[in-house]
Each structure stands twice: as structure tokens, then as C-alpha cells.
N, CA and C atoms as an extended XYZ file, in Angstrom:
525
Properties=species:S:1:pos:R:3:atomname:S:1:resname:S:1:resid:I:1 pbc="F F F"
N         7.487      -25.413      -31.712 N   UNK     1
C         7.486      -26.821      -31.368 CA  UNK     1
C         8.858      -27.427      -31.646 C   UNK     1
N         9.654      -26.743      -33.008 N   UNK     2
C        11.109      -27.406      -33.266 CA  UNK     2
C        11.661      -27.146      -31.758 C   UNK     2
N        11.812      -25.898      -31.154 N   UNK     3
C        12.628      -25.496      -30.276 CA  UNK     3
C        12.511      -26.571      -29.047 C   UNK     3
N        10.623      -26.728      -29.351 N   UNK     4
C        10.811      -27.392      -27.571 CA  UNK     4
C        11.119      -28.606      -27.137 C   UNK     4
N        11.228      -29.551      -28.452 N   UNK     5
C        12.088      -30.878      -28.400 CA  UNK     5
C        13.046      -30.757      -27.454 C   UNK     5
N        14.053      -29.783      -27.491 N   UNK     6
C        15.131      -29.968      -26.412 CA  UNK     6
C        15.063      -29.045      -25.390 C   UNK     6
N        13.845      -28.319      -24.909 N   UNK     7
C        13.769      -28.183      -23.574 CA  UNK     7
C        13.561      -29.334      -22.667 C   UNK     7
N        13.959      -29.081      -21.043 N   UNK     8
C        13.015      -30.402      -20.205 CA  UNK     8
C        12.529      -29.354      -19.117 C   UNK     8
N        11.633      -30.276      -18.274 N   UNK     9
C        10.320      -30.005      -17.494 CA  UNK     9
C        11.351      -29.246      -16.396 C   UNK     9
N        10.874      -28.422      -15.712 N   UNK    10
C        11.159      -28.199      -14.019 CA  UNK    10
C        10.695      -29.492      -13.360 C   UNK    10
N        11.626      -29.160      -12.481 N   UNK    11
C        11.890      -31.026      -11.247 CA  UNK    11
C        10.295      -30.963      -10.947 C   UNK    11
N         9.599      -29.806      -10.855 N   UNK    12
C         8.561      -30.093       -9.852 CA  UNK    12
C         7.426      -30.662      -10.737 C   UNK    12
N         7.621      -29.965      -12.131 N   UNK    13
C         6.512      -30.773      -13.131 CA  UNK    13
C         7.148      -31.945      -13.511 C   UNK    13
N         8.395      -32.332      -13.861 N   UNK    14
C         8.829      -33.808      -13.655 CA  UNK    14
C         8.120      -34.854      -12.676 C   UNK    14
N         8.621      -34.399      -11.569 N   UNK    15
C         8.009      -35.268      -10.578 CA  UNK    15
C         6.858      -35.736      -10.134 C   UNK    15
N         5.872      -34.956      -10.904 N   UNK    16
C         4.259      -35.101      -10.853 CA  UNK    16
C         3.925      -36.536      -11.168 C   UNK    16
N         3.274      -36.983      -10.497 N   UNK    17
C         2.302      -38.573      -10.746 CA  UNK    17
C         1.513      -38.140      -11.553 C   UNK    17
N         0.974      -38.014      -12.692 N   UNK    18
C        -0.556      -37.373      -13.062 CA  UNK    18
C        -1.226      -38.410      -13.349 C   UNK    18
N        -2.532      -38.057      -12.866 N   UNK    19
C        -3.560      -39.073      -13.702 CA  UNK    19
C        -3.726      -38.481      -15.186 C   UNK    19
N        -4.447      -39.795      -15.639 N   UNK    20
C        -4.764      -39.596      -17.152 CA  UNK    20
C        -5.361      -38.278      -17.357 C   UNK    20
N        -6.421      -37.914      -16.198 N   UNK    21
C        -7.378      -36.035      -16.539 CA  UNK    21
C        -7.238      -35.994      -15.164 C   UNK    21
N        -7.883      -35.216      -15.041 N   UNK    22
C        -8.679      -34.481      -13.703 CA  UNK    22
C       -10.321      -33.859      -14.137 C   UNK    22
N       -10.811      -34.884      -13.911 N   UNK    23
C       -12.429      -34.806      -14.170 CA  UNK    23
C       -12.381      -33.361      -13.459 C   UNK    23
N       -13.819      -32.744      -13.792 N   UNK    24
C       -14.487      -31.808      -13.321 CA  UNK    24
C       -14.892      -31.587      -12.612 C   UNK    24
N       -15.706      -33.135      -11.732 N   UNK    25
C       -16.474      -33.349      -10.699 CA  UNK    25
C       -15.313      -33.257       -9.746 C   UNK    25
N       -13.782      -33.914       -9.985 N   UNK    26
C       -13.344      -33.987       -9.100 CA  UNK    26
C       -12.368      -32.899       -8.545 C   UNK    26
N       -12.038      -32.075       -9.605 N   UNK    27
C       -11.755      -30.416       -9.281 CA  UNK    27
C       -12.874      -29.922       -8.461 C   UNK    27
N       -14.117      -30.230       -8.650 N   UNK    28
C       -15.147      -29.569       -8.195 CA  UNK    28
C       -15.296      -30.218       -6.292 C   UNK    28
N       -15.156      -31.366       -6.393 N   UNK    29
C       -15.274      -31.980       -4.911 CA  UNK    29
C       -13.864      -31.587       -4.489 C   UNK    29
N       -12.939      -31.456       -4.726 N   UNK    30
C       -11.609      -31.663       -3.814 CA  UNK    30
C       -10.762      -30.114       -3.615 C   UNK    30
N       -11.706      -29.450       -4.734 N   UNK    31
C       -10.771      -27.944       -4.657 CA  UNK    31
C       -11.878      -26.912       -4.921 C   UNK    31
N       -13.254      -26.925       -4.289 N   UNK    32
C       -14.115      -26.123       -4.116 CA  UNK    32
C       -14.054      -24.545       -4.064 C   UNK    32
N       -13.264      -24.539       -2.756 N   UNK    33
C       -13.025      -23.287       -2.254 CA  UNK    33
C       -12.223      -22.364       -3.177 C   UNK    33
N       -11.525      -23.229       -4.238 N   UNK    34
C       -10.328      -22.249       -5.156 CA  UNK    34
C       -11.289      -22.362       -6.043 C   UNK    34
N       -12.326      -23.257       -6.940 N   UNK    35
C       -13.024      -22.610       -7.987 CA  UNK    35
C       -13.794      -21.429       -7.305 C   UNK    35
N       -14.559      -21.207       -5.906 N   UNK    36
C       -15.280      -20.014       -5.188 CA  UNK    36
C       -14.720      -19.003       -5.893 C   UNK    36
N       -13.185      -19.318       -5.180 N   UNK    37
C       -12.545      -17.963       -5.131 CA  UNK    37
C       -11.757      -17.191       -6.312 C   UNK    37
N       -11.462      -18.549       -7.766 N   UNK    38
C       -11.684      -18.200       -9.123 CA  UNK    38
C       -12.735      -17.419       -9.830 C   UNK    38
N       -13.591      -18.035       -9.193 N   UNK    39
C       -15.246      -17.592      -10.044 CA  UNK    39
C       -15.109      -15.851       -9.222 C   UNK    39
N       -15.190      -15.577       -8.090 N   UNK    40
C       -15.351      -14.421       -7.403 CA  UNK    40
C       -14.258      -13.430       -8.005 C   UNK    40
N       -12.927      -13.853       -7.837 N   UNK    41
C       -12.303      -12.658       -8.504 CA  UNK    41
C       -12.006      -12.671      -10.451 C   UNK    41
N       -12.519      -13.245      -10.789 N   UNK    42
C       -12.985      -13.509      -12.129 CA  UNK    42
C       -14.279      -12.162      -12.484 C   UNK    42
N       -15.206      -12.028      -11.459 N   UNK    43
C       -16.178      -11.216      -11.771 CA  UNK    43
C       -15.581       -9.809      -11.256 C   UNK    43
N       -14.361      -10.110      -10.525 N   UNK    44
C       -14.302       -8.392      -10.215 CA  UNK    44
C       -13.316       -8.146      -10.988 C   UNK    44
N       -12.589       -9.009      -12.005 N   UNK    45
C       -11.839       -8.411      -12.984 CA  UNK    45
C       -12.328       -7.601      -14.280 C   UNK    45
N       -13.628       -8.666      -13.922 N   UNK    46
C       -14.419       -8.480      -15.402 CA  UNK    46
C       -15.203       -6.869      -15.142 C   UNK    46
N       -15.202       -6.557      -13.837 N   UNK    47
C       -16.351       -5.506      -13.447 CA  UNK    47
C       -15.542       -4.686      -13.928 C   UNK    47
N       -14.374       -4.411      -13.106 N   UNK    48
C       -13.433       -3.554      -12.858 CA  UNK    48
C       -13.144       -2.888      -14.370 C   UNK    48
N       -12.510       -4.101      -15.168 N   UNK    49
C       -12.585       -3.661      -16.371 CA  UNK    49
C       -13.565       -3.151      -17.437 C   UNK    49
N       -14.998       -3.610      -17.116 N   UNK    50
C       -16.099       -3.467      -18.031 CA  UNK    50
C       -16.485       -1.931      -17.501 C   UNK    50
N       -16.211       -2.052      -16.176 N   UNK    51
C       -17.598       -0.637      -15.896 CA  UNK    51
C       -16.591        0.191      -15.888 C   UNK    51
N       -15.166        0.110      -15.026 N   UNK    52
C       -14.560        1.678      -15.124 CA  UNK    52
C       -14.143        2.179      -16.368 C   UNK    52
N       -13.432        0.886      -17.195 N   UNK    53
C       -12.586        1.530      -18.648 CA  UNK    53
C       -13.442        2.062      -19.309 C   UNK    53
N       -14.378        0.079      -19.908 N   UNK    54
C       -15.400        0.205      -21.078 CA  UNK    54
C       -16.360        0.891      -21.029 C   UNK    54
N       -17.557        1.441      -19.805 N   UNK    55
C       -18.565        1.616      -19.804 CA  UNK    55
C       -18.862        2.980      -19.016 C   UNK    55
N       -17.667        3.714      -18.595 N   UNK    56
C       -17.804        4.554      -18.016 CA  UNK    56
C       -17.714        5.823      -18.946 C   UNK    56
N       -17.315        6.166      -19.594 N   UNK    57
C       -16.890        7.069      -21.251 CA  UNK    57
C       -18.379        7.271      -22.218 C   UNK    57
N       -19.499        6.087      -22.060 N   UNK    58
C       -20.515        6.408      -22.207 CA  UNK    58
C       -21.740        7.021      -21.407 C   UNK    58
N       -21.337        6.672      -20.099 N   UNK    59
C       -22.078        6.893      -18.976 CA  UNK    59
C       -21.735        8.499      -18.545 C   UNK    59
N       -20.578        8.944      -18.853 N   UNK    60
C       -20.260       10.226      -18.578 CA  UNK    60
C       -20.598       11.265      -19.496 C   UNK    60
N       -20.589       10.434      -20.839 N   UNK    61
C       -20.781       11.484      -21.998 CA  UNK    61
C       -22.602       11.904      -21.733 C   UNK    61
N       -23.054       11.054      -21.652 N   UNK    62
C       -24.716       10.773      -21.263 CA  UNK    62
C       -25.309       11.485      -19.688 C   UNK    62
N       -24.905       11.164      -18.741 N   UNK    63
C       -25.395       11.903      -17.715 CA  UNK    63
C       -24.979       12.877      -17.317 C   UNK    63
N       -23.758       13.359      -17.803 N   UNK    64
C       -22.975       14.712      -17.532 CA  UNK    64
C       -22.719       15.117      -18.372 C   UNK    64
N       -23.278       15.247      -19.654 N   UNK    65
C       -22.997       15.803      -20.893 CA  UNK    65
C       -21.534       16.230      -21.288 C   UNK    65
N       -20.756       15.593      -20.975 N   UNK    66
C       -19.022       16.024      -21.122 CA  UNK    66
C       -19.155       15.705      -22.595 C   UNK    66
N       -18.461       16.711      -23.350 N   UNK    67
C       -17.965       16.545      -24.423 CA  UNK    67
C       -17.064       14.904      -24.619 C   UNK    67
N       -17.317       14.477      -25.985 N   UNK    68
C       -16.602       13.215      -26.008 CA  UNK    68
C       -15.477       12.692      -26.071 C   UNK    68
N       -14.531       14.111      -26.897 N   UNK    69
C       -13.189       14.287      -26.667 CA  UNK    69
C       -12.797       14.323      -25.251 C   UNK    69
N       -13.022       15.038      -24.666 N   UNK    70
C       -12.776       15.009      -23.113 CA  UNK    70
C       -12.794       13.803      -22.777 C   UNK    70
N       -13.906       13.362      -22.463 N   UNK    71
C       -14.252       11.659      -21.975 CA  UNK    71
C       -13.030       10.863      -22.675 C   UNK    71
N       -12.790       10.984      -23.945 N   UNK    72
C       -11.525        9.843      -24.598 CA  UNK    72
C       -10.549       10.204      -23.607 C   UNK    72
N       -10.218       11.830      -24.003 N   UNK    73
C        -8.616       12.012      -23.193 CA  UNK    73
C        -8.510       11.340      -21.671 C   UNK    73
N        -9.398       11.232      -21.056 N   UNK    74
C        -9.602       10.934      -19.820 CA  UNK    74
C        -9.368        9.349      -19.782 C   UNK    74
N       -10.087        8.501      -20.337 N   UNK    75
C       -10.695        7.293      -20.538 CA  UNK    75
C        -9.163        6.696      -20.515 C   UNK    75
N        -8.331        7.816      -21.790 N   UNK    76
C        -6.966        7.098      -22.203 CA  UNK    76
C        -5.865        6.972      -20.496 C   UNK    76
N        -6.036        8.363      -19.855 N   UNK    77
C        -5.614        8.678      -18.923 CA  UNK    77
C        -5.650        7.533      -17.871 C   UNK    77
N        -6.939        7.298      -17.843 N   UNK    78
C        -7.263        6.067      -16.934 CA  UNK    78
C        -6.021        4.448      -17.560 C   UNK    78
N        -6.299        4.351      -18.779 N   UNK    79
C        -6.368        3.245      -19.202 CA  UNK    79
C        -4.457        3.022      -19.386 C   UNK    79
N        -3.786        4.480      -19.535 N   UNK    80
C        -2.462        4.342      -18.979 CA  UNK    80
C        -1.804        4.108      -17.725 C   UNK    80
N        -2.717        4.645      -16.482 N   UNK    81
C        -2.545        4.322      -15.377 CA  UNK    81
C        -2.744        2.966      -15.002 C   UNK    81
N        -3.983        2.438      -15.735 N   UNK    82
C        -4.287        1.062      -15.022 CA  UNK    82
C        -2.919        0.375      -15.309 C   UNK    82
N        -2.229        0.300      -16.811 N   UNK    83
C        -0.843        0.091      -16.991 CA  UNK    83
C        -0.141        0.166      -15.946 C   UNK    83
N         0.110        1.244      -15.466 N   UNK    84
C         1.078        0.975      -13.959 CA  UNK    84
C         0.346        0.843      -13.275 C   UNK    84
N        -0.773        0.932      -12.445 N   UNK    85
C        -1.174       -0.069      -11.745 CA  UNK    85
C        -0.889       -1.318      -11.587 C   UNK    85
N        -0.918       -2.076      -12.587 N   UNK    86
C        -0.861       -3.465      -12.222 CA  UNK    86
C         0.333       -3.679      -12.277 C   UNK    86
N         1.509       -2.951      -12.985 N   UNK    87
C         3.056       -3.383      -12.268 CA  UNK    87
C         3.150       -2.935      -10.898 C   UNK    87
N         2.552       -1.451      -10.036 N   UNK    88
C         3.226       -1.514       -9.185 CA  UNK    88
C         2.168       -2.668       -8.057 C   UNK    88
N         0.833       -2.920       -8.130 N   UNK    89
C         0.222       -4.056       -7.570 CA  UNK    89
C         0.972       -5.229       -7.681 C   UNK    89
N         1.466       -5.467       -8.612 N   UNK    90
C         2.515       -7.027       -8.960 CA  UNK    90
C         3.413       -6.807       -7.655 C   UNK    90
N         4.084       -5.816       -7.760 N   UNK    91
C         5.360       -5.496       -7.039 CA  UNK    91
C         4.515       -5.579       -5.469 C   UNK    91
N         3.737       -4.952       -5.095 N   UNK    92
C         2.978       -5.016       -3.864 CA  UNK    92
C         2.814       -6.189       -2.973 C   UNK    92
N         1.986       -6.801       -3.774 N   UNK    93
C         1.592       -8.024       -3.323 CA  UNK    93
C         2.385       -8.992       -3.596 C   UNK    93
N         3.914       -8.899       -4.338 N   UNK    94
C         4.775       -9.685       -4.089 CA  UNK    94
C         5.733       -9.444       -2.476 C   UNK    94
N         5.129       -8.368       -1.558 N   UNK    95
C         6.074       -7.841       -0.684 CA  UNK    95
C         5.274       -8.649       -0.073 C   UNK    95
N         3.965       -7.683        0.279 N   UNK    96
C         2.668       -7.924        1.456 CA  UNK    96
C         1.551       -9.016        1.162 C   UNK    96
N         2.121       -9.702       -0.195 N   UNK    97
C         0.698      -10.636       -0.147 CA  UNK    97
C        -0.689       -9.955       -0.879 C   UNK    97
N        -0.715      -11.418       -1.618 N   UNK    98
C        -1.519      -11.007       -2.404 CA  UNK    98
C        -3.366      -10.274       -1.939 C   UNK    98
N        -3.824      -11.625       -1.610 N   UNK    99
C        -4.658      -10.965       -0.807 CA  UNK    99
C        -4.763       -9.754       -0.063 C   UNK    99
N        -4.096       -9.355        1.080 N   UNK   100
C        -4.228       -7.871        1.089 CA  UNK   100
C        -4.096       -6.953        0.202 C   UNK   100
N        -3.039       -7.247       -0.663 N   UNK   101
C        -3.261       -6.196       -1.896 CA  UNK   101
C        -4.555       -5.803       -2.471 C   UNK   101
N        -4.926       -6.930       -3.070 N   UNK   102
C        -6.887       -7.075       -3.445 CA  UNK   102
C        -7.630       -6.415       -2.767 C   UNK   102
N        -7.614       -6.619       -1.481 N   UNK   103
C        -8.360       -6.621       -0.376 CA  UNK   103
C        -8.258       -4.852       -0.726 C   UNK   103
N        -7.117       -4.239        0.068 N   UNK   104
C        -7.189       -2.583       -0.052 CA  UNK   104
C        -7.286       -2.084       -1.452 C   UNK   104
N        -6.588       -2.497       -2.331 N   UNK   105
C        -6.355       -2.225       -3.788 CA  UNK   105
C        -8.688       -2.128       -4.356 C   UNK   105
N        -9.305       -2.648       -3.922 N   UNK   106
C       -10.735       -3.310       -4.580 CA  UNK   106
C       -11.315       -2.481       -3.784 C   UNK   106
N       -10.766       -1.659       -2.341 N   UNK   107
C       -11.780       -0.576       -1.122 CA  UNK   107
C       -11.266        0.212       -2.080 C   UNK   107
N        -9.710        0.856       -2.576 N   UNK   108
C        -9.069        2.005       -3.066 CA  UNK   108
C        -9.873        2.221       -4.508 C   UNK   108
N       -10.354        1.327       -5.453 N   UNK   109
C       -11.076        1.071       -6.922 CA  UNK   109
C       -12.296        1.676       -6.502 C   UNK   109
N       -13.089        1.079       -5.462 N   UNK   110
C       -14.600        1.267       -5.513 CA  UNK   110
C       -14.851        2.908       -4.576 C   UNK   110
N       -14.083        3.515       -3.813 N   UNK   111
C       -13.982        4.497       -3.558 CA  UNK   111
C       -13.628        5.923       -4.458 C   UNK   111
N       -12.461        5.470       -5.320 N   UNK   112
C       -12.405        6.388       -6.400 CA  UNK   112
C       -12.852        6.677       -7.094 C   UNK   112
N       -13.779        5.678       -7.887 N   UNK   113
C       -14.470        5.395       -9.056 CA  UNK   113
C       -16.070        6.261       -8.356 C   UNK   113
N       -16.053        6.074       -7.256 N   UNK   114
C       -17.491        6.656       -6.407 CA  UNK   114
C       -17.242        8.541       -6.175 C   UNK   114
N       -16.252        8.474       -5.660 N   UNK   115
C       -15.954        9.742       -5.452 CA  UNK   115
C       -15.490       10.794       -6.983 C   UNK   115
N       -14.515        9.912       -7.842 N   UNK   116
C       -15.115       10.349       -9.328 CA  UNK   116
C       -15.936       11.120       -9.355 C   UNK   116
N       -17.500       10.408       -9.168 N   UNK   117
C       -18.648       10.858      -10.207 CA  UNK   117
C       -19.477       11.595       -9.270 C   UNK   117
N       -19.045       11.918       -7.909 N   UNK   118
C       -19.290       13.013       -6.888 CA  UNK   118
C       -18.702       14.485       -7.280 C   UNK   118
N       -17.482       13.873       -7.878 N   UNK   119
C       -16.608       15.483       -7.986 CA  UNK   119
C       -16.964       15.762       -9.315 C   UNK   119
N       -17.287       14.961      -10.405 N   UNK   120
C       -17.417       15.203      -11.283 CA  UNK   120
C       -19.226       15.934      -11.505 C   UNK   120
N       -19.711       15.721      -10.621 N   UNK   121
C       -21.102       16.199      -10.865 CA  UNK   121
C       -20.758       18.119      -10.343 C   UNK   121
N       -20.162       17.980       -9.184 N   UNK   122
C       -19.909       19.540       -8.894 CA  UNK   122
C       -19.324       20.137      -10.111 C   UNK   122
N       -18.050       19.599      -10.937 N   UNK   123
C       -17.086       20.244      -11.733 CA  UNK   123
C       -16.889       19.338      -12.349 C   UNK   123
N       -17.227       19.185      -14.018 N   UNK   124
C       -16.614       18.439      -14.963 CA  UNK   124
C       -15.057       18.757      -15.039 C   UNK   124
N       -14.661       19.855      -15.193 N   UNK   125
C       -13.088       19.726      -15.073 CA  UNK   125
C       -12.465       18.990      -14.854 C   UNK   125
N       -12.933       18.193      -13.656 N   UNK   126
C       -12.141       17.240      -12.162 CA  UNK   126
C       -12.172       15.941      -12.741 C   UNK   126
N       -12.625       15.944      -14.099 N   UNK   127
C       -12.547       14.133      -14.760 CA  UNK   127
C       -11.444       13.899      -14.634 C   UNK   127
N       -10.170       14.516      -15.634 N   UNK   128
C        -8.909       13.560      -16.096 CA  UNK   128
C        -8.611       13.371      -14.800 C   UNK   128
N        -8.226       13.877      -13.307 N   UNK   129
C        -7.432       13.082      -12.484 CA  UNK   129
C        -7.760       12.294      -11.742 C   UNK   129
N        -9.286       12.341      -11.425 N   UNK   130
C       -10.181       11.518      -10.914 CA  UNK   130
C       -10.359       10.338      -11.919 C   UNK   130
N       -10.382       10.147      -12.678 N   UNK   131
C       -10.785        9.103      -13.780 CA  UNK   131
C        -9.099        8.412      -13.719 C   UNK   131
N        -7.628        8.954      -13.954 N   UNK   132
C        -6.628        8.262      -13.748 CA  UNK   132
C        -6.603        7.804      -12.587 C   UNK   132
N        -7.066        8.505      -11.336 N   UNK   133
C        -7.030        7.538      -10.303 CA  UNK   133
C        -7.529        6.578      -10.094 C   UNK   133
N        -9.050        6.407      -10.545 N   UNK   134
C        -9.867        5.088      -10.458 CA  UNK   134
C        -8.982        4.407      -11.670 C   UNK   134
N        -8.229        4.642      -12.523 N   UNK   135
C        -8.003        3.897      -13.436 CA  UNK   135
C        -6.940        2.661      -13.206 C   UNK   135
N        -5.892        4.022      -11.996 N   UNK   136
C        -4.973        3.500      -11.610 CA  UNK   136
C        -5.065        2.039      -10.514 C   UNK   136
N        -5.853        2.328       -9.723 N   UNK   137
C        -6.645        1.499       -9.099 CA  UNK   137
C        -7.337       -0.063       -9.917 C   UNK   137
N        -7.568        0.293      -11.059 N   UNK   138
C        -8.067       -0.994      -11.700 CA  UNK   138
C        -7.000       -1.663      -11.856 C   UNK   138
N        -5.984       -1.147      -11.962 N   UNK   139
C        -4.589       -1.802      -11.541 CA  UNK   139
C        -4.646       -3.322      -10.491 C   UNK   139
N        -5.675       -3.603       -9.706 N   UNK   140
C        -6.063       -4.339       -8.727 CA  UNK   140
C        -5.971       -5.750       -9.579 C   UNK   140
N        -5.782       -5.516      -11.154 N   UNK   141
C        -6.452       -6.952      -11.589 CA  UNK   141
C        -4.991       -7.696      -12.116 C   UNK   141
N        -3.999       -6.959      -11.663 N   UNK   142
C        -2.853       -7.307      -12.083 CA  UNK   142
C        -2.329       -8.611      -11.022 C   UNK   142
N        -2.991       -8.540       -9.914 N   UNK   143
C        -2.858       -9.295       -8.969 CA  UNK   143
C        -3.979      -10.545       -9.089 C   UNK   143
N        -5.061      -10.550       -9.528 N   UNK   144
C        -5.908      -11.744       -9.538 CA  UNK   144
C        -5.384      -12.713       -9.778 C   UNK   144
N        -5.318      -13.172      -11.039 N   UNK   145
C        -4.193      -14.475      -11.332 CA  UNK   145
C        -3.393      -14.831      -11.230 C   UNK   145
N        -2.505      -14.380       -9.727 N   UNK   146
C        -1.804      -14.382       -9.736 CA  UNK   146
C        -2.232      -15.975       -8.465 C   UNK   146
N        -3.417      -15.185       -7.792 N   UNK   147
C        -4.277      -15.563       -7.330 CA  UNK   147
C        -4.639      -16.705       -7.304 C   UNK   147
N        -5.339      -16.573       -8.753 N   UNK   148
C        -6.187      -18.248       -9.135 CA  UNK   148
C        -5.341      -18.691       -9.185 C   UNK   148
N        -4.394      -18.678       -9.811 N   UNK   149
C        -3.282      -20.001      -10.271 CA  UNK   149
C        -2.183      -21.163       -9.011 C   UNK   149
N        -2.814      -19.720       -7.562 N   UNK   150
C        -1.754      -20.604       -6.868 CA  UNK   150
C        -3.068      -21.242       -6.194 C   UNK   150
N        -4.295      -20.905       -6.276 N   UNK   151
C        -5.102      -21.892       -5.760 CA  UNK   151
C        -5.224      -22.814       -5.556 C   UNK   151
N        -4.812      -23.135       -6.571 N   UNK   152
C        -5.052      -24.691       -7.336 CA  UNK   152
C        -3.560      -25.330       -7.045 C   UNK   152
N        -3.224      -26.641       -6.833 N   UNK   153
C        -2.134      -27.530       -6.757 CA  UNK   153
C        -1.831      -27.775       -7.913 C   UNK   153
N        -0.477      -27.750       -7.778 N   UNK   154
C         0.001      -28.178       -9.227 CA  UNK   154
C         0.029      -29.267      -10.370 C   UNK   154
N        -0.633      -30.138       -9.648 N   UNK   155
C        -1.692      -31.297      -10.426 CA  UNK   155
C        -2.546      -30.983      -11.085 C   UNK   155
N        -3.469      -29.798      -10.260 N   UNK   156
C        -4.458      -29.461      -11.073 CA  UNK   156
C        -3.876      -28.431      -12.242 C   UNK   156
N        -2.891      -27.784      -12.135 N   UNK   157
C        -2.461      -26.462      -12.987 CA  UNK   157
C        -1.955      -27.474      -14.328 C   UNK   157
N        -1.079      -28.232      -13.597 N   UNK   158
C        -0.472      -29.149      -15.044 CA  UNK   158
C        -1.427      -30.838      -15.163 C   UNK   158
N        -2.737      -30.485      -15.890 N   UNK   159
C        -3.209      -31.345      -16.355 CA  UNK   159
C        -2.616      -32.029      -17.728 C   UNK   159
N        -3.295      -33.313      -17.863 N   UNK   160
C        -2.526      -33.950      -18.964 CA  UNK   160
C        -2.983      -32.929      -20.190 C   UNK   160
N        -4.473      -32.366      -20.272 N   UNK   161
C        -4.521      -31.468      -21.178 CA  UNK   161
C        -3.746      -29.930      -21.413 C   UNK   161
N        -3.170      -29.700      -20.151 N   UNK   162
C        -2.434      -28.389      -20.656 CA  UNK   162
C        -0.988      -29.483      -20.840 C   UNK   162
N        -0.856      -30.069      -20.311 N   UNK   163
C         0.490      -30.991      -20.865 CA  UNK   163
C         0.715      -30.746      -22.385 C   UNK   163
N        -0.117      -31.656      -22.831 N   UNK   164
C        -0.330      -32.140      -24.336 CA  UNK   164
C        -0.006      -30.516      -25.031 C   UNK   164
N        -0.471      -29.499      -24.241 N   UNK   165
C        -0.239      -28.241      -25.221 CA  UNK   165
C         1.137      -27.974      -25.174 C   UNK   165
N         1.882      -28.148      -24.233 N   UNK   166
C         2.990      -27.487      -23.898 CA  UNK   166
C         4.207      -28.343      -24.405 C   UNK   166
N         3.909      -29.784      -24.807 N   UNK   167
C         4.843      -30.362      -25.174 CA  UNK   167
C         5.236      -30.547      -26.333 C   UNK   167
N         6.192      -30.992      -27.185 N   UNK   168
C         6.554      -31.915      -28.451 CA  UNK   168
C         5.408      -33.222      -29.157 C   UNK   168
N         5.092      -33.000      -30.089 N   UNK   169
C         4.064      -33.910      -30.863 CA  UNK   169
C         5.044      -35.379      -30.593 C   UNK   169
N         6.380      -35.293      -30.282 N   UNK   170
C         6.848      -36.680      -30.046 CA  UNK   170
C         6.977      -37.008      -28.678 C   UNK   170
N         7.084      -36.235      -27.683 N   UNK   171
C         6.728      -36.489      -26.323 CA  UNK   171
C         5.107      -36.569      -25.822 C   UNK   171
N         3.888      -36.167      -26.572 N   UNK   172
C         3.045      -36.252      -26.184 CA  UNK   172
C         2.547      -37.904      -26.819 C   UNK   172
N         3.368      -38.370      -27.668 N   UNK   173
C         2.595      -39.666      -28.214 CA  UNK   173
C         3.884      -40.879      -27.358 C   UNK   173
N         4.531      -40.248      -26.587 N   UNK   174
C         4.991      -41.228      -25.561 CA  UNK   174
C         4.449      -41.101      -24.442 C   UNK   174
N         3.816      -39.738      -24.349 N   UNK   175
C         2.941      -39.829      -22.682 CA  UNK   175
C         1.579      -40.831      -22.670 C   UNK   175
């Protein structure tokens, strides 16, 4: 907070009119379609992450009896890839757009992760590279928020309440 006394705003958050809030109702009436499309890729971050990382290492140890060491080494395998995943998705969908990225990146996740536990039923062996690939693929979530955030207008992004966080205890009792 010492430091940020002598920062100042970008022109574009300068220049903002803000109202006092931005009610809920009125995020909700005027920018519908971006809470939709918050709430929607919100659940496929959460999937992506819950079922391939978290929940798949039990599900494998259990219906395919893989030893549990195995399942970790794998799990980790995945969970380094998703790491680059989402830099080289960043980089992607900063070329081609975000949306398409999602779009193929979420067919490329739900295909691997499927075909996984196809190859893995013939041959447990076939986990670690099958499991880094779906992992790599969860990579997809590196791009979501990138997403929500431009949804929304920058009125709504810089409310007086994220204001108040971002500023000086002596600039917020002059706002």
C-alpha cells in the first residue's frame, strides 16, 4: 500500500465515469450473456480440473487396478503438461482467438481423456502418455479467463469495490 500512493491509473481506468456500485440486478439485466458464458466456462474449468487431475488417479487405481505408484507417476505427468498447456494455449489464442482455442482445445480434452481409458483398458502400460496428453489438453483452462474478463466492460471489471481494493487508504477516502 506504501508503494501504491505513487502509482496512477491507466488513461482508460482514469477516464471511467463510475457509479457508486454496479448492483447485481443490473450486471444481471445488461450483461446476461457474459454472466451465461462466465457461469459455462467456469464449470468446464472446474470439470476439467476435478475429473482429469483430481479424480481420475482414484478412478484408475479402482477400476483398472493400476498400482498407485504408477497412477501418481502418471497423474504428475499429466499435471506437468497441463503446465505447458496453458502457456502454449495462452500463446494460441492470443494468435487465433480465444474462442476457437476453447472450442478445439475442450473437442482435443474430451477425446483424449476418452480414448485414455479405451487404451488403457487393452494395456495399462499406455497410462503415462495417454494421461500427459489429456493432461496436456487441460491446458484449455489457461484460456478461460482470459475469456470472462473481456466479457464484461470495463465498468463492470473496475467496480468501485475492486477499486477500493486496488487503491491507497488515502485515495479511497477521497473517492
Amino acid at each position: 500500500m506504501y508503494l501504491r500512493r505513487w502509482l496512477h491509473e491507466t488513461p482508460v481506468f482514469a477516464e471511467l465515469s463510475l457509479a457508486a456500485e454496479i448492483p447485481l440486478k443490473a450486471v444481471l439485466r445488461d450483461h446476461g450473456r457474459a454472466v451465461i458464458i462466465s457461469m459455462l466456462l467456469t464449470w468446464m474449468l472446474s470439470a476439467a480440473i476435478v475429473v482429469v487431475i483430481l479424480m481420475t488417479p482414484t478412478l484408475l487405481q479402482k477400476q483398472f487396478h493400476i498400482a498407485p505408484a504408477t497412477v501418481l507417476v502418471a497423474n504428475c505427468a499429466a499435471t506437468l503438461c497441463l503446465t505447458i498447456g496453458c502457456v502454449l494455449v495462452g500463446a494460441i489464442a492470443g494468435r487465433i482467438g480465444a474462442g476457437k482455442t476453447i472450442f478445439v482445445d475442450g473437442i482435443a480434452l474430451a477425446v483424449s481423456y476418452y480414448l485414455m481409458f479405451q487404451q488403457v483398458a487393452l494395456d495399462a502400460s499406455t497410462l503415462l502418455p495417454w494421461y500427459a496428453l489429456a493432461g496436456f489438453f487441460v491446458g484449455v483452462i489457461g484460456a478461460i479467463p482470459f475469456v470472462m474478463v473481456k466479457s464484461f466492460p470495463a465498468a463492470v471489471r473496475f467496480s468501485r469495490a475492486s477499486r477500493s481494493r486496488t487503491t491507497s487508504p488515502t485515495r479511497c477516502s477521497a473517492a
